[in-house]
Every structure is written in C-alpha cells, then in structure tokens.
C-alpha positions in Angstrom: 0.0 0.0 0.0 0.9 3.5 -0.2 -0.4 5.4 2.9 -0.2 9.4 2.7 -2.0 12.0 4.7 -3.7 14.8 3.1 -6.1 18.1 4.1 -8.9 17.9 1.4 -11.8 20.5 1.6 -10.0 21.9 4.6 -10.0 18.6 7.1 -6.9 16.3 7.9 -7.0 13.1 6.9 -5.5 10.2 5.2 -6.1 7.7 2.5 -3.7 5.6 -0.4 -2.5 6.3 -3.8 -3.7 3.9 -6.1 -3.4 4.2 -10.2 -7.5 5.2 -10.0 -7.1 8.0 -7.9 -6.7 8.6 -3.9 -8.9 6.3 -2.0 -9.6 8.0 1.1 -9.5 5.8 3.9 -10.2 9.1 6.7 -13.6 9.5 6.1 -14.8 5.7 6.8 -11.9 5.0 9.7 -11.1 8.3 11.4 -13.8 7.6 14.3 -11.6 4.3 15.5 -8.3 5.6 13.8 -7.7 9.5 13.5 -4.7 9.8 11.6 -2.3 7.7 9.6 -0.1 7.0 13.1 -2.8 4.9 14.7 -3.4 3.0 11.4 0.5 1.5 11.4 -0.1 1.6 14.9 -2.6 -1.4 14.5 -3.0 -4.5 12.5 -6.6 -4.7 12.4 -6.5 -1.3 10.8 -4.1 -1.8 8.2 -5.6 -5.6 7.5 -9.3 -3.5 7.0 -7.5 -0.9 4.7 -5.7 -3.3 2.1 -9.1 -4.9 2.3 -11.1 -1.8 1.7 -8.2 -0.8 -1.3 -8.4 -4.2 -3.1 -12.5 -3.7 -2.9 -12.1 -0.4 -4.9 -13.6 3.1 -3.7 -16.8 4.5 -4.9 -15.2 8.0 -5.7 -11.6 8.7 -5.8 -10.1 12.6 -4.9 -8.7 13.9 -7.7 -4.3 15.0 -6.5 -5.5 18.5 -7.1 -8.2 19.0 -4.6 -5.8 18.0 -1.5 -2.7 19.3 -0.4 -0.6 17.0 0.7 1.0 16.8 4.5 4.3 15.5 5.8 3.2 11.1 6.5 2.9 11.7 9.8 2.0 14.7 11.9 3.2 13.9 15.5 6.2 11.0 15.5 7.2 11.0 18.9 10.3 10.4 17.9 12.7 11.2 14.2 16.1 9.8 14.7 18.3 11.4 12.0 21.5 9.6 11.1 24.6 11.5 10.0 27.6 11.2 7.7 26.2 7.1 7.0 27.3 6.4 3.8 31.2 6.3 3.5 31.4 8.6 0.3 29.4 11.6 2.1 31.7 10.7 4.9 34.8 11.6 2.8 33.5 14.4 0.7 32.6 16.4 4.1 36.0 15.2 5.9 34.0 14.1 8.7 35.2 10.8 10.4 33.6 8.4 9.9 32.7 6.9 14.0 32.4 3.4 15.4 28.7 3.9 16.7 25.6 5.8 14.3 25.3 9.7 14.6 22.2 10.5 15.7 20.6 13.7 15.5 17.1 14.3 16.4 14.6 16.5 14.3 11.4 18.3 15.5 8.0 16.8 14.0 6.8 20.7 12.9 10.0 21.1 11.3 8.6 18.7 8.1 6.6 19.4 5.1 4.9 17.6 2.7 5.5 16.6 -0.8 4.6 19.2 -3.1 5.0 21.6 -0.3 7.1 24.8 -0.4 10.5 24.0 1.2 11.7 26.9 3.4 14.8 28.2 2.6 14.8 30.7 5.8 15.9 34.5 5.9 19.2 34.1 8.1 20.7 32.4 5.9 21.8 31.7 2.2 23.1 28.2 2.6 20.4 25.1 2.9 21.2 22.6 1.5 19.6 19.2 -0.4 19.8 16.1 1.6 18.1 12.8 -0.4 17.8 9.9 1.9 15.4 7.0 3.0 13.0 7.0 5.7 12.3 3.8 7.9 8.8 3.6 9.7 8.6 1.7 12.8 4.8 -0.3 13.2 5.3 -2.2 15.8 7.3 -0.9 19.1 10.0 -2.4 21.3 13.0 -1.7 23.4 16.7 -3.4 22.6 15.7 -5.1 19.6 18.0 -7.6 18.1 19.3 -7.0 14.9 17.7 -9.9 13.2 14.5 -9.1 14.4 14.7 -5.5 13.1 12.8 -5.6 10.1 9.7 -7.0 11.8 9.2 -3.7 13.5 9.4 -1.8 10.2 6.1 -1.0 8.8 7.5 0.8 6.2 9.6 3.3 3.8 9.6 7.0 1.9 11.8 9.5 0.6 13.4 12.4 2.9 14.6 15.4 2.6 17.1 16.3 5.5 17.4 19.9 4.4 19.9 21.0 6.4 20.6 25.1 6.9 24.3 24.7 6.8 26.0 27.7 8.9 23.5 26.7 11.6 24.2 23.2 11.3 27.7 24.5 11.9 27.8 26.9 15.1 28.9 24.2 17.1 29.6 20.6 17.5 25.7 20.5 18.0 24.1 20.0 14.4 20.6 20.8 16.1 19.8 23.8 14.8 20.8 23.8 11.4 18.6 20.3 11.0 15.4 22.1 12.2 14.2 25.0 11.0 10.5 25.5 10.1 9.2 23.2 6.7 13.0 22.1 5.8 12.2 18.5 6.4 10.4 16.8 3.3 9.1 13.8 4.0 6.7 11.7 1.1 5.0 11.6 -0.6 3.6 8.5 0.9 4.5 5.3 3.0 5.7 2.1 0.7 4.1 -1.0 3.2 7.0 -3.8 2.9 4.6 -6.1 1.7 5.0 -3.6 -1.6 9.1 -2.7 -1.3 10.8 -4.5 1.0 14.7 -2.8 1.1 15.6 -5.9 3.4 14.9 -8.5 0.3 16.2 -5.3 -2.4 18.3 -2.6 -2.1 16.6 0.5 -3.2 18.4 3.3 -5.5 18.5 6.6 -4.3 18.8 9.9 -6.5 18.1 13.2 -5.8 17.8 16.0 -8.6 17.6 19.7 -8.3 16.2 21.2 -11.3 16.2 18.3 -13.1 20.0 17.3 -13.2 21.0 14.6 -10.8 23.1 15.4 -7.5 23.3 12.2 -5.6 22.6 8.8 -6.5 23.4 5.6 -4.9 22.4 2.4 -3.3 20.7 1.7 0.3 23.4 -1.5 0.3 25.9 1.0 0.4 25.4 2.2 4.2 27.8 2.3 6.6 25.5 1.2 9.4 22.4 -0.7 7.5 18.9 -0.3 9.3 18.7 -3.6 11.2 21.8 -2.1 13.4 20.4 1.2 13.3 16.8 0.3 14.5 19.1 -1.9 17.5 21.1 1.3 18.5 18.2 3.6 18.8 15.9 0.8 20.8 18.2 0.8 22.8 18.2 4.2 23.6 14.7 4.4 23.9 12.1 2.1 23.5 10.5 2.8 19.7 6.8 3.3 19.3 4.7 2.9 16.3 5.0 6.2 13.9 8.9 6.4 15.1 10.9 7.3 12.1 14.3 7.3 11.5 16.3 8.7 8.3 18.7 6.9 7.6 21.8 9.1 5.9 22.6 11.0 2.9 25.2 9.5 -0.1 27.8 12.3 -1.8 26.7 14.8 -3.8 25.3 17.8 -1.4 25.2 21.1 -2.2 28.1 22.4 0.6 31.0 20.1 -0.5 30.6 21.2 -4.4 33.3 23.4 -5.5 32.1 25.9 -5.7 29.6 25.3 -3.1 25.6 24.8 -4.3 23.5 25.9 -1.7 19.3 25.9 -2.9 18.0 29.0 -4.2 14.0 30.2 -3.8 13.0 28.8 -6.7 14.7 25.6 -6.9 13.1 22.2 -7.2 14.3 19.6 -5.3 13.6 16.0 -6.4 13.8 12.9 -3.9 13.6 9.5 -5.6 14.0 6.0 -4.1 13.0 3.0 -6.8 9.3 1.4 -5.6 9.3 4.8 -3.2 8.1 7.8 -5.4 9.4 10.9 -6.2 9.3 13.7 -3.2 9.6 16.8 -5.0 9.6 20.7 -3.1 10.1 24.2 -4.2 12.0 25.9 -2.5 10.4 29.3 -1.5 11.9 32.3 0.8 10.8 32.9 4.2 
C-alpha cells in the first residue's frame, strides 16, 4: 500500500495512492483511527485498509483537490542519522565513528511533498539532503538485529534539508537540522509487503532542477537499518510512527566546489525506486 495524509476541503485526513485516484480511507476510519499513526499503529487497521483498497472506492479525490501533509504529523520520535554512507563521509571530511550519529529533528519542522521547502531568511546556505525514511509499526526496546525488520512498517523519501552555517555553530548539528518546513518527508509510506529494502536494495537519486546530485544504493550504508533500528531501541524504546532517516550518499550542495547551496526557486527532487518521487520548491521565508 501506499499510505499518505492529506487536508482535502480543509480537514486532515489520510487515505492511499492507487493508479484510479486517492482512495480516502479518513472518512470511513477516522472515528476508531484519527490519523495515519494509529493506522500502522494497529493490524486490524491496516488488514481492513488493504481490504477496503483491493475492494475499490466509490469516488476517488482527484491530487489537485488536497494538499498533501508530511506522512505523519506527531512521530514522537525522528532519529536522523549523519555522515552514514562512507562517500558523504569523505566528501565532508567528517570521520567516519564506530557507533551511528544520531541527531534528532522536530515533527513541525517537516513538510509535505509538493510543499514549499523553506529556505529561511538568516541564511543563504540550505542545503539538499536525499535519503530513506524507515517507519517503525510495531514498538519495542533493545531489539536484536535480526528481528529488526519485523518492527518496520514501512519506507519513503526524505529530505534532510539541512541550513548549513546553523548546522555548523557548534559541535551541536541541532539547529541547522530544524528550522520550520525544511524537512520533506513523502509523498507517501511504501508498506514492505509492496518494497521491502531488506529483500532489495533500493536506488536513491536526488535531482535539483532536473539534473542529478546524488545517487546511490541503500546497500551501500555504513550502518544498514537492522543495526540502526538496535542502537536507537536501545536508547529508547521505539513506538509505532517512530521514524528514523537513515543518511545522505555524496553529492550535497556544501561540499561542491564551488559550493551549491538551494536558491528560492529551486526544485528539489527525492527519488528512491518502488518509493516515489518527493519533489519541493524551494520558497523564501
């Protein structure tokens, strides 16, 4: 399936992309399951939605009469891993370390595909970041890297924007990673039962204006997910809606000589195969 939320006529909700159309799932499940969260959340929901997607809808919304929302609203929890593919590692001159780099990002930092993506008025250098997006469904604390998968409900596109002289203040990348609407994250939720990156590594590419500034292959991590969904249970224990990003290949904007930092403007394409295509604008503000 792929999941997305949505605002259509002016009210949240949620539903799947199908080839016919969107099949909004909101309006027959919101009473038992408000948003997209407590649908991954529960089996019984997403077991009824397949079922009610494979029936076929009545009426399908037409892309143009919704605007589409970040996946998921209120995540307790993005995990954002750093420098994890060794070729970004080397092109930023940033060690590679012996344990994931974990940053955290704010849930109303994101927007949606199709979105505007903020490039924000102290500064002229943000900065494209293509990577994958892991979904936990099902929670747990310590779990073993073999049983990693099993908690994964499933995948999208990210855009770690990152504003780059924030990032850079200190040896905390905090602020640079969160400014308002720099995180894209869609345009919808590939179930495993659809992509599974466990069975099939997935090519990543990300484009601005339509020529290609990173490509390369979610095999090619330097911590894969299974030990990255261990190291961050074990932190905390992961609850359904959790998401963590998993890194960005070579290719970003601040290591290009001369630097290429995103201009209002701009169009920012994410694309990971079976995932979709998360595209922004990037807008002043």
């Amino acid at each position: 399936m792929k999941l997305m939320s949505y605002l259509h006529a002016g009210l949240a909700s949620y539903g799947a992309w199908t080839p016919a159309g969107i099949h909004d799932l909101g309006g027959q499940f919101r009473v038992t399951w408000p948003d997209l969260q407590a649908v991954i959340a529960s089996d019984a929901a997403l077991a009824l939605a397949r079922h009610h997607i494979e029936q076929g809808a009545k009426t399908y919304l037409d892309a143009a009469d919704i605007v589409t929302l970040p996946l998921l609203s209120r995540p307790a929890k993005i995990f954002c891993i750093g420098v994890n593919y060794a070729d970004h590692a080397q092109e930023t001159q940033i060690a590679a370390a012996p344990h994931p780099t974990v940053f955290m990002r704010f849930a109303d930092s994101q927007v949606g595909h199709g979105q505007p993506l903020v490039m924000p008025m102290e500064s002229e250098q943000l900065d494209f970041e293509g990577e994958m997006a892991v979904v936990i469904g099902r929670g747990g604390r310590r779990i073993p890297r073999e049983k990693a998968w099993e908690h994964v409900v499933g995948c999208a596109c990210y855009n770690d924007a990152s504003v780059r002289d924030w990032q850079f203040h200190s040896s905390q990348w905090g602020p640079g990673k969160n400014f308002h609407h720099t995180g894209a994250f869609g345009p919808w939720l590939v179930t495993r039962d659809e992509v599974d990156p466990s069975l099939k590594p997935l090519t990543l590419t990300t484009r601005l204006n339509g020529e290609v500034m990173q490509q390369a292959s979610t095999e090619d991590m330097l911590f894969d997910v299974p030990a990255l969904i261990a190291y961050c249970s074990t932190l905390l224990p992961l609850q359904p809606g959790d998401v963590i990003v998993t890194g960005t290949p070579a290719g970003v904007g601040m290591s290009r000589q001369p630097p290429l930092y995103l201009q209002a403007g701009d169009v920012v394409e994410v694309e990971i195969t079976g995932l979709g295509c998360l595209r922004n604008t990037v807008v002043r503000g």
